[in-house]
Structure formats: C-alpha cells, structure tokens
C-alpha positions, 0 to 999 in steps of 0.5 A: 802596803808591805811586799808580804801584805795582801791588797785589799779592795773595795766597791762601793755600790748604792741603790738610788732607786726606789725598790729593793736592788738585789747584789749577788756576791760571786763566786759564792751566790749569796744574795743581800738586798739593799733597800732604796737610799742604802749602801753596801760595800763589796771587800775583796782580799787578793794574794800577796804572792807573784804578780797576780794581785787578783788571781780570779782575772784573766787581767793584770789588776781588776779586783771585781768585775760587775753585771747589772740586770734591772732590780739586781747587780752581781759583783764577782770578786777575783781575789782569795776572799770576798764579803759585803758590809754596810757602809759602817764595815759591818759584814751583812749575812745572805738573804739580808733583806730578802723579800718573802717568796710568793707561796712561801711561809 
C-alpha cells in the first residue's frame, strides 16, 4: 500500500447452521440474509490520512467490530465506507434474502 492509499479490509463471515443467519451492516442498519452454507463478505475502506487508519474506533487498528446474537451477527465497520459482497465480490443489495414478514404482502 502507498502512503496516499486508502487501506482496505475484509471479514469474512459464513453461515454453517441450518437457517437463515441475519448480518446487519452498521452504521448503516441494512440487513442481508445468508442462507445455510452461504458466505458473505464485510469491505471497509479506512483514511489515508493521519494515523487513524479507522477512524469509527476508539482503537489504533480495528477495521470492525462484531456482536453476535442467535440467527443474527452485526458487524460495524469503523472505516470511511463499508459494503457486503458475495464470496465472488459482487456487492449484495438490503433485504437480500429477507424472509417475508408475518402479516406482510
């Protein structure tokens, strides 16, 4: 990486259950379903200036941070930008795979 690159990093996170896992993407609260055997992927682009790489951290260099509740997993990225993609990098839109709501049409 040059000095005027901005870092770019990656977490990987695979559902090997046997129903939908939720991934809620933070700051942003879009939501994108994996189904059982599926992997997504969590990109992040940090700064390229100063020494706060990832500047959503209250940490020298922690790209993401991840809380995990049963059927759902949040990942907040703390850099500039953050997406999902599929294992292939195609980005994946909100709601990907979002069961139907009970109720709903």
């Amino acid at each position: 990486m040059s000095a005027n690159e901005a870092p770019v990093a990656r977490l990987r996170v695979h559902n090997r259950g046997e129903e939908l896992v939720e991934l809620v993407l933070e700051p942003y609260g879009s939501d994108h379903w994996l189904v059982p055997g599926e992997t997504f992927v969590v990109w992040t682009v940090g700064s390229s200036d100063g020494d706060r790489l990832w500047s959503g951290t209250t940490r020298g260099n922690e790209p993401f941070e991840v809380d995990y509740r049963p059927g759902s997993v949040t990942v907040h990225f703390n850099g500039i930008h953050g997406y999902v993609s599929d294992a292939e990098g195609n980005e994946i839109d909100c709601g990907h795979q979002r069961p139907a709501r009970p109720g709903s049409a």
